[in-house]
Gaussian input, Z-matrix of N, CA and C with variables (Angstrom, degrees):
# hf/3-21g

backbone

0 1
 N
 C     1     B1
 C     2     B2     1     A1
 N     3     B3     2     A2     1     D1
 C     4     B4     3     A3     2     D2
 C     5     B5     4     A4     3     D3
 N     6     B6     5     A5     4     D4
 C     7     B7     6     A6     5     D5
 C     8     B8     7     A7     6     D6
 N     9     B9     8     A8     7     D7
 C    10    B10     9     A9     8     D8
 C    11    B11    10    A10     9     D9
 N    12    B12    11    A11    10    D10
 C    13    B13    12    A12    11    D11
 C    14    B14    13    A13    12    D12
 N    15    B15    14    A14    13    D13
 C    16    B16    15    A15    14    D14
 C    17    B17    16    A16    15    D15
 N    18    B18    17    A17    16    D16
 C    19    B19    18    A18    17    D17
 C    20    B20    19    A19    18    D18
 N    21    B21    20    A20    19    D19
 C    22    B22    21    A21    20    D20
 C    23    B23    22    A22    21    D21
 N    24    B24    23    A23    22    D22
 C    25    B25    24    A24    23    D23
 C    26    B26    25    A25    24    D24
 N    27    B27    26    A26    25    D25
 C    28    B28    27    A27    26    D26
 C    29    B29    28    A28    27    D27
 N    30    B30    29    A29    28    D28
 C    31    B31    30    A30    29    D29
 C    32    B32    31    A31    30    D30
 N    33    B33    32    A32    31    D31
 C    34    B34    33    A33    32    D32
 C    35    B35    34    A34    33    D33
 N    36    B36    35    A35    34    D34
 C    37    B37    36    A36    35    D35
 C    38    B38    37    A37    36    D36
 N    39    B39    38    A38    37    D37
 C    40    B40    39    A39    38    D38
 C    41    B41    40    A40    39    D39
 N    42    B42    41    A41    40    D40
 C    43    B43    42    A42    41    D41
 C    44    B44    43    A43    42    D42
 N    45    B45    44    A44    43    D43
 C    46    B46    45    A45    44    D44
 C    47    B47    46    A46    45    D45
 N    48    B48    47    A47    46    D46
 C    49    B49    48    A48    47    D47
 C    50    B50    49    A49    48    D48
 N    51    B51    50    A50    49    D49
 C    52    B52    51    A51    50    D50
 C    53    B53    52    A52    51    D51
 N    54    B54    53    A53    52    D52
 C    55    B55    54    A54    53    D53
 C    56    B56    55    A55    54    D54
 N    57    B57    56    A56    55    D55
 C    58    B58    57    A57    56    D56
 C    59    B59    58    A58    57    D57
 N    60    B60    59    A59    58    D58
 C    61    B61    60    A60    59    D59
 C    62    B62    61    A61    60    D60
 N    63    B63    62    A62    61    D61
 C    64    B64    63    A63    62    D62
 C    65    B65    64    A64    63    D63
 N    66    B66    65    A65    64    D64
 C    67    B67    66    A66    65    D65
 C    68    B68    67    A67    66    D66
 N    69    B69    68    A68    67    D67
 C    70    B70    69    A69    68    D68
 C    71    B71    70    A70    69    D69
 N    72    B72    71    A71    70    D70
 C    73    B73    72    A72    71    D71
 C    74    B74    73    A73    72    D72
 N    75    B75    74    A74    73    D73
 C    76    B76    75    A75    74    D74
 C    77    B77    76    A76    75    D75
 N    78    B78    77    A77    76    D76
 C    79    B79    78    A78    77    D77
 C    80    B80    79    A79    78    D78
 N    81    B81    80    A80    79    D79
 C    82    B82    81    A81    80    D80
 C    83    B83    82    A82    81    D81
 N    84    B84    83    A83    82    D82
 C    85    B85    84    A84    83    D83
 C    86    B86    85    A85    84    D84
 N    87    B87    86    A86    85    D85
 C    88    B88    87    A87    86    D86
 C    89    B89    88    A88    87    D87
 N    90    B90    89    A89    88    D88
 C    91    B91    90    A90    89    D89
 C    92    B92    91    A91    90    D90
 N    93    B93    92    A92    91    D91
 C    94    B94    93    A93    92    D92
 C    95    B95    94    A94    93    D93
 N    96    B96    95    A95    94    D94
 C    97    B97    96    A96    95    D95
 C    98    B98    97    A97    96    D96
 N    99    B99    98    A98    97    D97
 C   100   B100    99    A99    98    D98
 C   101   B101   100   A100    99    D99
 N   102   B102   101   A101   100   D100
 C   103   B103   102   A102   101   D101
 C   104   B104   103   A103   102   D102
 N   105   B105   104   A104   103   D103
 C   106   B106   105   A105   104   D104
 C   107   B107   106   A106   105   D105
 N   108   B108   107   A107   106   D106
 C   109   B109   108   A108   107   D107
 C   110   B110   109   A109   108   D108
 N   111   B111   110   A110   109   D109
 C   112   B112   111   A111   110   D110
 C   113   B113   112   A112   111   D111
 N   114   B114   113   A113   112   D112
 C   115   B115   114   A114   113   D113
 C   116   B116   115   A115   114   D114
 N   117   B117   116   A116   115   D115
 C   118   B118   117   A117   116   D116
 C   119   B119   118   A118   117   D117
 N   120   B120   119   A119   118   D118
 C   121   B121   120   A120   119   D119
 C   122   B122   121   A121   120   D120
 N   123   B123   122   A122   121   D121
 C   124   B124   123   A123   122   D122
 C   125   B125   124   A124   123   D123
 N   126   B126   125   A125   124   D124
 C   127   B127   126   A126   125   D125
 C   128   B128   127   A127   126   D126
 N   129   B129   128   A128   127   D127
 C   130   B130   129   A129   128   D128
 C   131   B131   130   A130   129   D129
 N   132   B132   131   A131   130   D130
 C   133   B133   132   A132   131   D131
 C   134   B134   133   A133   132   D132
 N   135   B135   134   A134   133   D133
 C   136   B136   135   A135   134   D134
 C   137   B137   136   A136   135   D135
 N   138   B138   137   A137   136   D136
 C   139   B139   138   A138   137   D137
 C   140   B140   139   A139   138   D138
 N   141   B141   140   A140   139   D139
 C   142   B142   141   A141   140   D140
 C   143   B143   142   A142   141   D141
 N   144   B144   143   A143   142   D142
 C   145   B145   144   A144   143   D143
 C   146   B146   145   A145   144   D144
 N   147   B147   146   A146   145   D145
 C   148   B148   147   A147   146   D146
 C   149   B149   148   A148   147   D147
 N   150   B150   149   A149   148   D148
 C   151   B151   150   A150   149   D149
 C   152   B152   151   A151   150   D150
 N   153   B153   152   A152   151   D151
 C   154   B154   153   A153   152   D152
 C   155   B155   154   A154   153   D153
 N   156   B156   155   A155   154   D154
 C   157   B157   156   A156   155   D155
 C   158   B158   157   A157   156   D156
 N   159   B159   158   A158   157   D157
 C   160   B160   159   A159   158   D158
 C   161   B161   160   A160   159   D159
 N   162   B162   161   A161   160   D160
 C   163   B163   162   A162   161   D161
 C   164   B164   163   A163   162   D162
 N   165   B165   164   A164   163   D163
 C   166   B166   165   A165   164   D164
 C   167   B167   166   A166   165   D165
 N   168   B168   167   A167   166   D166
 C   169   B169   168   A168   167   D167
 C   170   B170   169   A169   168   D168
 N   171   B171   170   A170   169   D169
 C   172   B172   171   A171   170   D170
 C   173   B173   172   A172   171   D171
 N   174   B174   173   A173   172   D172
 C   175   B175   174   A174   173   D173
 C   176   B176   175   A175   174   D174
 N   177   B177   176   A176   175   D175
 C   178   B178   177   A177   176   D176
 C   179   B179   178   A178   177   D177
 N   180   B180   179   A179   178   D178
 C   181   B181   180   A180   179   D179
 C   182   B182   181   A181   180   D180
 N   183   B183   182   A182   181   D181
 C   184   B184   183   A183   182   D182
 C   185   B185   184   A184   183   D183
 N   186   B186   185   A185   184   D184
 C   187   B187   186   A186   185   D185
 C   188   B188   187   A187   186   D186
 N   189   B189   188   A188   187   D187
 C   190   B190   189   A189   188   D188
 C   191   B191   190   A190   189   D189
 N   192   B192   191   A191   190   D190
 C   193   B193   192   A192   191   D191
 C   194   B194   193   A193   192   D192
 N   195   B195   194   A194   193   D193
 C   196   B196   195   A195   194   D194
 C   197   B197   196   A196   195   D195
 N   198   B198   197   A197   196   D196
 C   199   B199   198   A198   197   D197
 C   200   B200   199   A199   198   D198
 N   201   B201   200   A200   199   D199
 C   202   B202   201   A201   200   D200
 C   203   B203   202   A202   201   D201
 N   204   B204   203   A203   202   D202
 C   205   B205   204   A204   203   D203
 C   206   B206   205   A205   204   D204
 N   207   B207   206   A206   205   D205
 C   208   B208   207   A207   206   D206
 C   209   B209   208   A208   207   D207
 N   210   B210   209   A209   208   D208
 C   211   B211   210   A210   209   D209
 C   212   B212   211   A211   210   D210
 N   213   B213   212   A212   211   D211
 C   214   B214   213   A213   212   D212
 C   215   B215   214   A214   213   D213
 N   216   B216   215   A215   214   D214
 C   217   B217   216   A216   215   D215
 C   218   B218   217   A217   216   D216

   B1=1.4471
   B2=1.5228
   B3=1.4422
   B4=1.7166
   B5=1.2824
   B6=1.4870
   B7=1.7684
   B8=1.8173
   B9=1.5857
   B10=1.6921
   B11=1.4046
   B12=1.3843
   B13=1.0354
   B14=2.1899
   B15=1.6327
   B16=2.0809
   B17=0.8796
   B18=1.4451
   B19=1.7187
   B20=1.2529
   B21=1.2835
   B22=1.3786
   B23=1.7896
   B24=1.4749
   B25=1.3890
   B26=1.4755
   B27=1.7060
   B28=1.3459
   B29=1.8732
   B30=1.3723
   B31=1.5440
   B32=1.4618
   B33=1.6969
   B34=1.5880
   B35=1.2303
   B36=1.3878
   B37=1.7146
   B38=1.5041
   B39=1.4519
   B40=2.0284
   B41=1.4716
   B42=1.7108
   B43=1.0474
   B44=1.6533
   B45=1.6279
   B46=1.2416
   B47=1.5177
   B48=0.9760
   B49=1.5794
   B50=1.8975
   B51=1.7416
   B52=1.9472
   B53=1.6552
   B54=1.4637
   B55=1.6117
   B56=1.5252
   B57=1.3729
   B58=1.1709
   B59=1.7308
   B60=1.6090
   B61=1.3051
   B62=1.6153
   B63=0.9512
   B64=1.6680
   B65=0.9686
   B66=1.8423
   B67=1.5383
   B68=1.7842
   B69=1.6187
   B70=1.5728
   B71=1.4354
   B72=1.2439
   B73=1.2301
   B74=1.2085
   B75=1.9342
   B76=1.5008
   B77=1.7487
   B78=1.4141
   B79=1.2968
   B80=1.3712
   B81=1.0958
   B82=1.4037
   B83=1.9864
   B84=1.0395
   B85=1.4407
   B86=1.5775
   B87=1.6123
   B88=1.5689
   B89=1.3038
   B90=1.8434
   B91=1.1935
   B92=1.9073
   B93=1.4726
   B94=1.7834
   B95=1.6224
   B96=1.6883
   B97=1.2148
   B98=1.6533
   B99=2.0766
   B100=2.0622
   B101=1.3688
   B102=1.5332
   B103=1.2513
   B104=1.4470
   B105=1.6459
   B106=1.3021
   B107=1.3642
   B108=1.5035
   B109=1.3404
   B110=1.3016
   B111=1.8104
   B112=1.4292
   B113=1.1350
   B114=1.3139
   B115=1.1728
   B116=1.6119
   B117=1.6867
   B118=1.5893
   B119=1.4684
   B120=1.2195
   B121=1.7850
   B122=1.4739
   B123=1.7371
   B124=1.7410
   B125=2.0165
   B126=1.3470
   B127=1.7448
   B128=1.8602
   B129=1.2128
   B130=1.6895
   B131=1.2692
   B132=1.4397
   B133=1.3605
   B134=1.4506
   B135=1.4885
   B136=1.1924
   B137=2.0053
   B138=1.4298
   B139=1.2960
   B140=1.8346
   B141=1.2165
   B142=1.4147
   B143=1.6834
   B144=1.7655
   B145=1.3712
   B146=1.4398
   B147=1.5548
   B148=1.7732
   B149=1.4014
   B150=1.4053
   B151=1.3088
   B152=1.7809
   B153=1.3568
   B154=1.7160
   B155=1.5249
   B156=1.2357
   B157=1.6070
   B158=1.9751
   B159=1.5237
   B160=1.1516
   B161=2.1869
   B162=0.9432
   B163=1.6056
   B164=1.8502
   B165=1.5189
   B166=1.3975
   B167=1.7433
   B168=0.9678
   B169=2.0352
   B170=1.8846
   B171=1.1019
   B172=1.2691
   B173=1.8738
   B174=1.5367
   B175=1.4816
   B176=2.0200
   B177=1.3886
   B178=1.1420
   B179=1.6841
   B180=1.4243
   B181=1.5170
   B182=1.7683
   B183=0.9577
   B184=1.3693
   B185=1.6327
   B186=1.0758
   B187=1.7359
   B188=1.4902
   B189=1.7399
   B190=1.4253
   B191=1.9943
   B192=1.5921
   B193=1.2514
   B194=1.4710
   B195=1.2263
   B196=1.9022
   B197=1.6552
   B198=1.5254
   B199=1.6266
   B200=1.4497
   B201=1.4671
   B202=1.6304
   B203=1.2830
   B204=1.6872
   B205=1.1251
   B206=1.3759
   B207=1.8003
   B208=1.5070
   B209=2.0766
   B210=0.8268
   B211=1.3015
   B212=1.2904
   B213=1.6574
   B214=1.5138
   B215=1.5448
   B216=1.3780
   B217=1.5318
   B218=1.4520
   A1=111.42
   A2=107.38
   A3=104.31
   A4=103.03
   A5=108.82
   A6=110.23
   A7=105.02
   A8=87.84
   A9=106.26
   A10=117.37
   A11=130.39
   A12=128.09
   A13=83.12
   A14=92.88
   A15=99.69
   A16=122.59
   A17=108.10
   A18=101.84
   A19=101.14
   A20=146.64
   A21=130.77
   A22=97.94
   A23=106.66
   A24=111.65
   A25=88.06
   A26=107.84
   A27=115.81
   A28=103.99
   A29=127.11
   A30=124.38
   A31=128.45
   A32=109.89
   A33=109.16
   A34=126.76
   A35=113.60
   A36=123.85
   A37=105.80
   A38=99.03
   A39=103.61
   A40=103.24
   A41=106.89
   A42=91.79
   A43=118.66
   A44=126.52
   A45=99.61
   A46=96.69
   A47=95.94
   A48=109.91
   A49=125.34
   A50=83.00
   A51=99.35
   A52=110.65
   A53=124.67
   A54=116.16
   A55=87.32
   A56=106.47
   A57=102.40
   A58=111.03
   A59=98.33
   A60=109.39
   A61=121.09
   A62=145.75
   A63=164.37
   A64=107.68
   A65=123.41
   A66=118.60
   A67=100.49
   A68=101.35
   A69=98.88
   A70=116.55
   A71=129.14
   A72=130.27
   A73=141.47
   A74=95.71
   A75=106.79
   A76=87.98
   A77=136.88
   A78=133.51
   A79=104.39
   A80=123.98
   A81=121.26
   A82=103.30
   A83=119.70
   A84=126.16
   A85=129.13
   A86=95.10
   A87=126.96
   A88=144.61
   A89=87.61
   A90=133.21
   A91=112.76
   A92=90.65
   A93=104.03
   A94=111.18
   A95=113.36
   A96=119.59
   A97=100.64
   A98=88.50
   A99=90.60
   A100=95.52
   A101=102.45
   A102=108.60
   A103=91.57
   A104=111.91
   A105=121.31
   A106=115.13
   A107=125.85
   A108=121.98
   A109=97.70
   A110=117.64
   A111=131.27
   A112=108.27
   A113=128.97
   A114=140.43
   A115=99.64
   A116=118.30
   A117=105.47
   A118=98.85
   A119=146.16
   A120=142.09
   A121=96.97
   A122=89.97
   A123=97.33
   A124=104.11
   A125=94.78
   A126=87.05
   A127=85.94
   A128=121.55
   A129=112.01
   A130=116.93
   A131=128.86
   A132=134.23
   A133=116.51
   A134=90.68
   A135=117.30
   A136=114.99
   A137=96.31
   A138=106.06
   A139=134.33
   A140=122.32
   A141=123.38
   A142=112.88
   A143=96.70
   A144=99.10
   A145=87.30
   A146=102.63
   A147=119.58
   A148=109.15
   A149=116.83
   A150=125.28
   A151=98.46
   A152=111.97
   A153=105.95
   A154=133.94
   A155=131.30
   A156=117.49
   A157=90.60
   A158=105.60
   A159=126.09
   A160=97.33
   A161=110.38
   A162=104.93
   A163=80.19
   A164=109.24
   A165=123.52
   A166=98.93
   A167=100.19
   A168=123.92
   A169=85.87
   A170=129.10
   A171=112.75
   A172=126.20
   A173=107.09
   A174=114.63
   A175=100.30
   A176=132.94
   A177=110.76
   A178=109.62
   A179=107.34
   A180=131.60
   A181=98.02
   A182=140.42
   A183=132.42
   A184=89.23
   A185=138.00
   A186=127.35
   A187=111.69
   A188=75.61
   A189=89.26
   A190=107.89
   A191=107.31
   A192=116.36
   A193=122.33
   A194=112.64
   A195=104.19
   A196=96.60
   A197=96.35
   A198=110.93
   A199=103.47
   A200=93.22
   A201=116.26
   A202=107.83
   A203=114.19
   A204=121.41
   A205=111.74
   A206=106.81
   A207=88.81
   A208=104.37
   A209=114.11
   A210=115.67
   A211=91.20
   A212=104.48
   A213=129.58
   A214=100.97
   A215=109.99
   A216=117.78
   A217=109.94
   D1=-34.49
   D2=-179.14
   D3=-130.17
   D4=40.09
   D5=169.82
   D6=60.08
   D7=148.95
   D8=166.77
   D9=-92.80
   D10=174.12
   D11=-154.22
   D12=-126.10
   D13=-72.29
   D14=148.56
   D15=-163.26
   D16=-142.94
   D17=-143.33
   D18=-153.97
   D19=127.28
   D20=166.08
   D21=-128.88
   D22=152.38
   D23=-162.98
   D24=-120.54
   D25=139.43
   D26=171.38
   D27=-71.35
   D28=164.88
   D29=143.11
   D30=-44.08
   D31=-21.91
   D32=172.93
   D33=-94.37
   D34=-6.80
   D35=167.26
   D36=128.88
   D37=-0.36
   D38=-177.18
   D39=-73.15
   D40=132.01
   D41=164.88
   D42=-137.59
   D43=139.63
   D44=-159.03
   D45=-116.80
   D46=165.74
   D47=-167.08
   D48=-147.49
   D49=107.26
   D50=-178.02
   D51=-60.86
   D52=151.63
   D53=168.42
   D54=-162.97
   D55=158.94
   D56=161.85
   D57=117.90
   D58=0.42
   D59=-174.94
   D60=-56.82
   D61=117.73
   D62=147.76
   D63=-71.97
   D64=108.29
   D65=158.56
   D66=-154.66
   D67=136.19
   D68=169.55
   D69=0.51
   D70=148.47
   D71=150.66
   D72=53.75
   D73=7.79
   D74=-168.86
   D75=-112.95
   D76=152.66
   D77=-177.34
   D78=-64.37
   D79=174.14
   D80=169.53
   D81=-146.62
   D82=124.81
   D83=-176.96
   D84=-70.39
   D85=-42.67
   D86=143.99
   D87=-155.99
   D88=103.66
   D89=-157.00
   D90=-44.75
   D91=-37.23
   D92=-171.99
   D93=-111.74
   D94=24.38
   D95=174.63
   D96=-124.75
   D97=141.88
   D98=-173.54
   D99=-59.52
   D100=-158.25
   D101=174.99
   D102=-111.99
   D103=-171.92
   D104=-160.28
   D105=-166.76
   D106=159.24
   D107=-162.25
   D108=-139.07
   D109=135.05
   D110=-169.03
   D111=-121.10
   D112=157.55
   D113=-155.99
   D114=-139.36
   D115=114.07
   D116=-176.04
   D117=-119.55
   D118=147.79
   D119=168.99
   D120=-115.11
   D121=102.08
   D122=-174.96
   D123=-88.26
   D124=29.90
   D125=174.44
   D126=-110.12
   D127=23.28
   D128=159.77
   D129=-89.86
   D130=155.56
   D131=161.21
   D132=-23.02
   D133=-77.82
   D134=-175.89
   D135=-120.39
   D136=79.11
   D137=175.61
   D138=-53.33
   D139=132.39
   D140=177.97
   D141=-136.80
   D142=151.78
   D143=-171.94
   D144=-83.19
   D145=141.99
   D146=153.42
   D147=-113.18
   D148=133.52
   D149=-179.01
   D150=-63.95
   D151=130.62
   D152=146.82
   D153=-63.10
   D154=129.22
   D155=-172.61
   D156=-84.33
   D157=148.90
   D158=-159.99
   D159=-107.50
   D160=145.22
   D161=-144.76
   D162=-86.36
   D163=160.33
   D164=177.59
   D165=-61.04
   D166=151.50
   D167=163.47
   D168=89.23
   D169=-18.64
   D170=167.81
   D171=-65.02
   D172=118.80
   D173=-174.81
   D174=-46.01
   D175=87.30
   D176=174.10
   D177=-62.66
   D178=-56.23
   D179=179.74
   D180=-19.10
   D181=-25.46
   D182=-157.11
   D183=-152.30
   D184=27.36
   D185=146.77
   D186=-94.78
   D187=129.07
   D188=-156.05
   D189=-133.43
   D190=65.17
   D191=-152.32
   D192=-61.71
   D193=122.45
   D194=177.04
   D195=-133.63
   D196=112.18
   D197=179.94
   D198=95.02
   D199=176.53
   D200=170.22
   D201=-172.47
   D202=150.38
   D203=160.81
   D204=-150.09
   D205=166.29
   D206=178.12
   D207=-141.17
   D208=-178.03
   D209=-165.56
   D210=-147.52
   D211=126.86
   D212=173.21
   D213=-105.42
   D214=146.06
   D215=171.96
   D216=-130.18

């Protein structure tokens, strides 16, 4: 709804996805919403982003995501 910022895709079809970016001079869609991280499983038909819920004591009010990456072990 207010665009991603990116995206990195696991090897198993996970894919997660930053939005929500806030910076000088860049528009912002919604201005007074954190940002947020989605979770898509592109081995579905018909794939959709689901937001991840972000764990309690974390500052949401001030996440403010630019990039992503992830590390498999």
């Amino acid at each position: 709804e207010t665009g991603s910022e990116d995206i990195d895709i696991l090897p198993n079809g996970l894919a997660f996805i930053s939005c929500g970016l806030k910076y000088p001079g860049l528009k912002s869609f919604a201005p007074d919403k954190p940002g947020e991280i989605f979770l898509m499983d592109l081995n579905e038909d018909n794939p959709r982003a689901v937001e991840l819920r972000i764990s309690r004591g974390f500052d949401l009010a001030s996440f403010n995501p630019h990039g992503i990456s992830t590390y498999v072990d």
